[in-house]
PAVEXGU-242496 format. One record per atom (N, C-alpha, C, CB): x, y, z. Coordinates in pm, whole numbers, padded with zeros to 5 digits, always signed. Glycine has a CB too. Layout:
XYZ
...
END
This chain:
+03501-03596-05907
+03553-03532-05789
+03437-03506-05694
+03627-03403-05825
+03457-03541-05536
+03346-03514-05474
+03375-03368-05444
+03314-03608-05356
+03277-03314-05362
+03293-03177-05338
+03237-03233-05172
+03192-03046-05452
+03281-03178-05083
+03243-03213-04932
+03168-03059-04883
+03407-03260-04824
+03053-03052-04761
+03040-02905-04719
+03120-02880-04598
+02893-02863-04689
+03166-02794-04583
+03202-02722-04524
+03135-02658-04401
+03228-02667-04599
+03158-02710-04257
+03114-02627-04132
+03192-02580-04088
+03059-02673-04036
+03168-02498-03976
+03264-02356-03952
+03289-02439-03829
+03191-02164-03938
+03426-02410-03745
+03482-02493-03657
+03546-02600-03632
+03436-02507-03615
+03530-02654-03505
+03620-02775-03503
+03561-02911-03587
+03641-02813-03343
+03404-02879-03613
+03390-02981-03679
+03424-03011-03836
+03281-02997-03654
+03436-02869-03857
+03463-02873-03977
+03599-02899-04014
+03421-02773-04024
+03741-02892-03951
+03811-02966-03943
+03819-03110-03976
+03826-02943-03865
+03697-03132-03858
+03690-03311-03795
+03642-03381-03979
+03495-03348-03613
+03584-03279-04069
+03493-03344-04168
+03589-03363-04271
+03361-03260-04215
+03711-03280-04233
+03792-03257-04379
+03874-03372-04362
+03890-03105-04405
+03929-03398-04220
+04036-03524-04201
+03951-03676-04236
+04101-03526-04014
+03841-03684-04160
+03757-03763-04254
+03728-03789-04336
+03700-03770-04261
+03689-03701-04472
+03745-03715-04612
+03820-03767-04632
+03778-03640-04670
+03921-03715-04601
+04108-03768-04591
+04127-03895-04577
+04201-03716-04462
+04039-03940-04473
+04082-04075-04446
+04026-04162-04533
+04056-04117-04317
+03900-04166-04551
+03769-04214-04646
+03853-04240-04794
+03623-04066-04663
+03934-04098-04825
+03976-04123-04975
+04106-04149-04974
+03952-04011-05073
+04206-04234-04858
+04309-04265-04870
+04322-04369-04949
+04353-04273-04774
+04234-04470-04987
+04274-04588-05095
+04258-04680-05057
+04389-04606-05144
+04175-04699-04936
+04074-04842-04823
+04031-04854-04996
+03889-04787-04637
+04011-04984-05009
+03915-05062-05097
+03782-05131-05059
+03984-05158-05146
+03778-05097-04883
+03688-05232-04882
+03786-05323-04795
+03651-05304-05055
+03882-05358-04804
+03939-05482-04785
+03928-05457-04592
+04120-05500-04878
+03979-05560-04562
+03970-05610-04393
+04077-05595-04343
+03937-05755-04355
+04167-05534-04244
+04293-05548-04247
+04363-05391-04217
+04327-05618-04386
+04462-05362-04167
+04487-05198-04122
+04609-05218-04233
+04535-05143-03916
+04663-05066-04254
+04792-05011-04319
+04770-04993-04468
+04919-05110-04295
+04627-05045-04551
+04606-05064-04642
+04659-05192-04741
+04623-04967-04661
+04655-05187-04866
+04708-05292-04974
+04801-05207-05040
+04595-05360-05083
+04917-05292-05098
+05029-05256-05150
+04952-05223-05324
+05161-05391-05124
+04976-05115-05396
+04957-05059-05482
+04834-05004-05474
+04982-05120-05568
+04790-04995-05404
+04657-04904-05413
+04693-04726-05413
+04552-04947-05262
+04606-04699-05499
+04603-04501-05552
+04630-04414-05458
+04451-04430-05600
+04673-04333-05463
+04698-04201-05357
+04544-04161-05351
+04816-04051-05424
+04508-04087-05213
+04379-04026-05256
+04368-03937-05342
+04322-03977-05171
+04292-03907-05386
+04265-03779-05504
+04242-03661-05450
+04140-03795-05598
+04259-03558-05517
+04215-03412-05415
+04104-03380-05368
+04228-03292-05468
+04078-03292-05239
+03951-03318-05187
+03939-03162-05245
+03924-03371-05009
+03814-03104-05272
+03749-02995-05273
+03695-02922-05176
+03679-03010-05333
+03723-02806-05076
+03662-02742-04985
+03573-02632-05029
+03750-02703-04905
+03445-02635-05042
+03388-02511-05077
+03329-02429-04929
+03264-02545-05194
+03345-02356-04922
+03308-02247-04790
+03127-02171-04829
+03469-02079-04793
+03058-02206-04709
+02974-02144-04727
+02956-02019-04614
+02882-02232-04745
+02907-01913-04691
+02927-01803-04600
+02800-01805-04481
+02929-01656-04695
+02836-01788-04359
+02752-01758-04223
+02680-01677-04243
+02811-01718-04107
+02510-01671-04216
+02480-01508-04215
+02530-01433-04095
+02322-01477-04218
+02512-01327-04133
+02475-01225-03971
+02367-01218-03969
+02517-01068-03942
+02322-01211-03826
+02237-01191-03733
+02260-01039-03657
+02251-01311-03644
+02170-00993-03670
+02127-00852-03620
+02050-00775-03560
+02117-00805-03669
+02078-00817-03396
+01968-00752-03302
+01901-00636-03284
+01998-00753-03211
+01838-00563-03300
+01775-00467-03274
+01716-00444-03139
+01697-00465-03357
+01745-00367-03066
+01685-00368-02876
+01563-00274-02902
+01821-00275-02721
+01458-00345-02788
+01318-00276-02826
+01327-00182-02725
+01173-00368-02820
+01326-00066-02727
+01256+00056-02636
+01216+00029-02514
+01138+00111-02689
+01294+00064-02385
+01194+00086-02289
+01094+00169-02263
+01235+00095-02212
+00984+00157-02246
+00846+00276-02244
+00888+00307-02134
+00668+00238-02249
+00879+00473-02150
+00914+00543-02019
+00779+00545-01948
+00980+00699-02040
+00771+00547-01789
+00658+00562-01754
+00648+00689-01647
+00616+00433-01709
+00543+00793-01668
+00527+00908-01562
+00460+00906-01464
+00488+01008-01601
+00478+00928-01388
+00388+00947-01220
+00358+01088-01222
+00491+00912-01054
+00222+01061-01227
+00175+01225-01176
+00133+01232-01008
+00012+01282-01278
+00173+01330-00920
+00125+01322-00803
-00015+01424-00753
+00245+01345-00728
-00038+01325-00670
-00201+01393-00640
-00162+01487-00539
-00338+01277-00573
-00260+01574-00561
-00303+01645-00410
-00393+01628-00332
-00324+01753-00408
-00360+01621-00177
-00438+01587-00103
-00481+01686+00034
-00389+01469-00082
-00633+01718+00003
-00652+01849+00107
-00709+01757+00242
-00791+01994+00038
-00667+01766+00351
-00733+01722+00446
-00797+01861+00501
-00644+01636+00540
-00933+01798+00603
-01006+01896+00621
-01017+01935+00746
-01109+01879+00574
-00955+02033+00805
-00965+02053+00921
-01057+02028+01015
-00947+02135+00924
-01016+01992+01211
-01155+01975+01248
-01206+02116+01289
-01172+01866+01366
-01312+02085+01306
-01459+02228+01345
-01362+02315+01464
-01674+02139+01458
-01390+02430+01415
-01305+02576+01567
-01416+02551+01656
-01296+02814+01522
-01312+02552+01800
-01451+02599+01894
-01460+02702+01967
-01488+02516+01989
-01476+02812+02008
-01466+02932+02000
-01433+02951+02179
-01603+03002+01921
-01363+02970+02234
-01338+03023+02393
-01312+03159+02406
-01215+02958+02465
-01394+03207+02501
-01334+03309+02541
-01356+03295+02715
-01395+03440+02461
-01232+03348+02771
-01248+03387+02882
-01327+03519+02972
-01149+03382+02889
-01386+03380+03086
-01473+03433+03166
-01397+03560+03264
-01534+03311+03246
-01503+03682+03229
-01448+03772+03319
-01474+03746+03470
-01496+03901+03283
-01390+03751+03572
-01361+03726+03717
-01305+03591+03774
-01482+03747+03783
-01296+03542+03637
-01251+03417+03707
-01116+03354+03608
-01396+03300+03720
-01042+03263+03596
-00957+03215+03479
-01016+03124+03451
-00822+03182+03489
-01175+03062+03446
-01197+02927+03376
-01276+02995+03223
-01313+02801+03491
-01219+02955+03104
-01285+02963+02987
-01422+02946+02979
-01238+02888+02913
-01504+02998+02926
-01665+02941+02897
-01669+02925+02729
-01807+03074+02957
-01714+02857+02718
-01757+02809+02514
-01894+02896+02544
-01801+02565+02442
-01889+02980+02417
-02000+03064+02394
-02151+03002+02328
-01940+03169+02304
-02172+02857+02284
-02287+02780+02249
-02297+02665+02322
-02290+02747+02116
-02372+02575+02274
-02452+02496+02334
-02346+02353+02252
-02643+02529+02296
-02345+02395+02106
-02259+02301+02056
-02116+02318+02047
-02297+02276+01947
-02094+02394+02097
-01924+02416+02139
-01893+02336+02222
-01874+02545+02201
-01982+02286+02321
-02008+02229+02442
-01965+02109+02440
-02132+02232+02480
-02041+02069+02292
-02070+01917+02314
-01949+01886+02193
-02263+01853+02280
-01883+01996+02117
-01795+01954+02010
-01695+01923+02131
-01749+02070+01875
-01631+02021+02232
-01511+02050+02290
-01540+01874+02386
-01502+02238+02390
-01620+01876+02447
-01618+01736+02553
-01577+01607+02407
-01838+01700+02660
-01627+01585+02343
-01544+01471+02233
-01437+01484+02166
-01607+01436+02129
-01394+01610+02128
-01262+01678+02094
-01193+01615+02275
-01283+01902+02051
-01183+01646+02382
-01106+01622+02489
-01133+01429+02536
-01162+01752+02614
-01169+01402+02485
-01267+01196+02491
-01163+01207+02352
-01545+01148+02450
-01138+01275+02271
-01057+01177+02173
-00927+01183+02169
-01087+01191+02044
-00878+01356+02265
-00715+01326+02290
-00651+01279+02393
-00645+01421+02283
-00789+01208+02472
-00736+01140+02602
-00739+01218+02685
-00613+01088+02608
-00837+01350+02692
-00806+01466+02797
-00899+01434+02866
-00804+01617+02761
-00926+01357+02934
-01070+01290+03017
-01046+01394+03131
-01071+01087+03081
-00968+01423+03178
-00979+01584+03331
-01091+01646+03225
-00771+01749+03375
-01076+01714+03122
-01057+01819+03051
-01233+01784+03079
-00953+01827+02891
-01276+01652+02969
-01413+01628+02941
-01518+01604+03058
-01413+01517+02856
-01432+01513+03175
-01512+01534+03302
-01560+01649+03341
-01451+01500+03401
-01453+01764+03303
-01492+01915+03443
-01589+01955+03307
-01308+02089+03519
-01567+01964+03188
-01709+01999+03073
-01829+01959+03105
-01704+01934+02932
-01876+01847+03180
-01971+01770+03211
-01983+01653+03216
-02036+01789+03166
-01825+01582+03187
-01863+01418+03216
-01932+01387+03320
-01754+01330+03234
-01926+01463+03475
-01936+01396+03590
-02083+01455+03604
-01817+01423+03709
-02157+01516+03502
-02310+01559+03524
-02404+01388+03421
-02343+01779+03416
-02283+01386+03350
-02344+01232+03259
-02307+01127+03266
-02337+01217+03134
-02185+01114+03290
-02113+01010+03359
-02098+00934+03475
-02040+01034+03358
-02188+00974+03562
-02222+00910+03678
-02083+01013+03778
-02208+00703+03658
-02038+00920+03901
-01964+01008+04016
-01827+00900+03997
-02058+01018+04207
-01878+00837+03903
-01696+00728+03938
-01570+00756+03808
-01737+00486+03918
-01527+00876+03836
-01482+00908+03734
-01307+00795+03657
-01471+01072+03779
-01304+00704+03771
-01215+00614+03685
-01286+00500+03619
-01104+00555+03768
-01416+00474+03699
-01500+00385+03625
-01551+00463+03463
-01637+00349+03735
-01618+00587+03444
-01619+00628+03316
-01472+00680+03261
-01725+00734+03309
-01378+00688+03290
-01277+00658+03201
-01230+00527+03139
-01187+00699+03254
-01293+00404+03227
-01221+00300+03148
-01361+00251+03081
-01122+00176+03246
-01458+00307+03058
-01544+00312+02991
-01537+00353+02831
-01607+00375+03060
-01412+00405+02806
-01356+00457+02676
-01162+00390+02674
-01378+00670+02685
-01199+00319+02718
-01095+00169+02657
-01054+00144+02562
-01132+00054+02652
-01143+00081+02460
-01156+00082+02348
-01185+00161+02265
-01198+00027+02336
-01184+00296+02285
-01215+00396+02199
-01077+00467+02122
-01299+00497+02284
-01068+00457+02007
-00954+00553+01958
-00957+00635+01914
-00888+00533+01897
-01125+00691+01893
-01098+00849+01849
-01319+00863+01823
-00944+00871+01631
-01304+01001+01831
-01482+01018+01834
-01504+01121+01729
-01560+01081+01997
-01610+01087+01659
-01652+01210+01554
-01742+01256+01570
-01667+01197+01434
-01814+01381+01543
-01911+01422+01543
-02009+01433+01426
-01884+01505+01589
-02138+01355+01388
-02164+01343+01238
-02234+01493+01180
-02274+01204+01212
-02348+01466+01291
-02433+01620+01282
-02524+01653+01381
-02522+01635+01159
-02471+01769+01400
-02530+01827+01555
-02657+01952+01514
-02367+01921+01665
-02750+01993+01570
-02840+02068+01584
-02865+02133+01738
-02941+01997+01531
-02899+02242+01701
-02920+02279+01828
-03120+02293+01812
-02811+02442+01867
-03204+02219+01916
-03306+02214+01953
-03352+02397+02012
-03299+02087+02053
-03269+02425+02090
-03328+02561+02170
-03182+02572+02209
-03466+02550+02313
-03171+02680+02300
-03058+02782+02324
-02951+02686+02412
-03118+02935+02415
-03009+02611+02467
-02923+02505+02525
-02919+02383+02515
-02924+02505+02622
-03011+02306+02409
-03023+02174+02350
-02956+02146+02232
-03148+02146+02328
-02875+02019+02242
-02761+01987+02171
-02828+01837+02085
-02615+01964+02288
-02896+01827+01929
-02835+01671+01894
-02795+01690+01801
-02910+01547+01880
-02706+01498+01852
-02583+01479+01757
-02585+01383+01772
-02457+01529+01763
-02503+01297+01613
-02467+01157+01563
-02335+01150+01607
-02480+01129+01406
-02326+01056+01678
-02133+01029+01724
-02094+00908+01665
-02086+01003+01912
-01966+00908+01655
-01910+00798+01573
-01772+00785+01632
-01909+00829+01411
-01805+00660+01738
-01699+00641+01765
-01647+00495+01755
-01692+00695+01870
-01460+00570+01668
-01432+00407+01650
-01329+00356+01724
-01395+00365+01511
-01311+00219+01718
-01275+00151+01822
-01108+00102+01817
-01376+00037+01829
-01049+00047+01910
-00943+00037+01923
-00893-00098+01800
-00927+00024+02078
-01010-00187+01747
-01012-00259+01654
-01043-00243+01517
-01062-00324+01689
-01067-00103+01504
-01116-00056+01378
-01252-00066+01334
-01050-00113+01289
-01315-00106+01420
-01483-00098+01403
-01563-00013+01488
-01549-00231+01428
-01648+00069+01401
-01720+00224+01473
-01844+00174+01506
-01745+00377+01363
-01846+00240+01635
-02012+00236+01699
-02078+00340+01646
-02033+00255+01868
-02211+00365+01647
-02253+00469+01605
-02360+00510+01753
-02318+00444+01447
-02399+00642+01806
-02490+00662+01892
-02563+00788+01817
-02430+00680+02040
-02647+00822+01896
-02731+00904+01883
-02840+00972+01984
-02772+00857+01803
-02842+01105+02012
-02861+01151+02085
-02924+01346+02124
-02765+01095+02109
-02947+01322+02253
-02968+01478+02282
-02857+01505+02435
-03174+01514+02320
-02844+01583+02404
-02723+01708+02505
-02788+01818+02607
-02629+01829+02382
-02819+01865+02689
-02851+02004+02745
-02746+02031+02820
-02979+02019+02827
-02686+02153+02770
-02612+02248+02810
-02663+02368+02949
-02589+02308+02678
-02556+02385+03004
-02656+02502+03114
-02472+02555+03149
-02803+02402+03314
-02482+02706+03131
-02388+02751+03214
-02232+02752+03155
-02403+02669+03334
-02209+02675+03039
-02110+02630+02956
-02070+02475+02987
-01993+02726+02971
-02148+02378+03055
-02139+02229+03086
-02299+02183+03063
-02076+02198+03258
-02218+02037+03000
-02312+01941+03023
-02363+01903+03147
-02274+01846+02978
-02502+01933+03134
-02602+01903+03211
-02650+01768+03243
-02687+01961+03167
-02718+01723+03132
-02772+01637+03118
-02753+01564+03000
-02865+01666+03140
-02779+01447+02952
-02755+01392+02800
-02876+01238+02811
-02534+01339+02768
-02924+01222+02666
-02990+01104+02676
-02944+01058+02564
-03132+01102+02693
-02912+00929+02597
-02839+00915+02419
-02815+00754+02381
-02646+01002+02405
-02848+00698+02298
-02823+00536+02258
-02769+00514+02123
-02959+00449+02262
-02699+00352+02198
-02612+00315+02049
-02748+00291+01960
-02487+00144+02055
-02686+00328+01831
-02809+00274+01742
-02705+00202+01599
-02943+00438+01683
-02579+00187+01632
-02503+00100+01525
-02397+00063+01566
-02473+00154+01405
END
């Protein structure tokens, strides 16, 4: 007796009728419908083999934490005003108040503001010509200022540009009266 295996599905169907046919009582011979006296097939044997299972296990997503930073920005430098008695124009009480407040007013675009401080004592008399003299400027820093004597101002400026690249100058200031006086000063980066 043969024993045939057994697959799960349609093929396994397809294997059993095949048997079937295989052991209907073909001899060999050439010819369809078979030969007259030939054997019934004999019984076929189905043995079943069992499928395993398969058993997924899902891996863990790792949780992930964000910690958030803190971030102190640093205020810019106070400049101290007080108003002049007899008149309503403010006076800055130093020499470097002077020269902080004129680049503080050059960096919010307050060019009135920085002219009447003393642009027009350093800036020459063409005051739309030194405004478009700061064109390209998008903002001015002050690196480090000293005061020389009671009215002498130096300082590292850093000003950067409408392209993202900083000039650097360097310089002296004289103050007189609460305005720039005078200034001597060159790029040096």
């Amino acid at each position: 007796m043969r024993q045939l295996p057994v697959v799960v599905g349609a093929p396994a169907v397809a294997a059993v009728l095949l048997a079937a046919a295989v052991g209907c009582g073909s001899n060999g011979g050439s010819g369809g419908g078979g030969q007259a006296g030939a054997s019934p097939p004999g019984p076929v044997t189905v043995t079943a083999t069992p499928t395993p299972t398969v058993t997924v296990t899902p891996t863990p997503t790792p949780t992930v934490t964000v910690t958030p930073q803190t971030v102190t920005a640093t205020p810019n430098p106070t400049v101290t005003v007080t108003t002049a008695r007899g008149g309503g124009n403010p006076t800055l009480t130093s020499a470097i108040a002077v020269v902080q407040q004129y680049y503080e007013d050059i960096s919010n675009h307050d060019y009135a503001a920085a002219w009447a401080l003393g642009g027009k004592n350093i800036g020459g008399s063409d005051y739309s010509g030194w405004v478009k003299g700061y064109a390209t400027t998008a903002s001015i820093y002050l690196g480090t200022t000293s005061t020389f004597g009671s009215n002498q101002v130096r300082a590292v400026i850093y000003a950067v540009q409408t392209d993202g690249s900083t000039k650097t100058y360097e310089g002296t200031y004289t103050v007189s009266d609460g305005v720039l006086v005078s200034a001597s000063i060159q790029q040096t980066g």
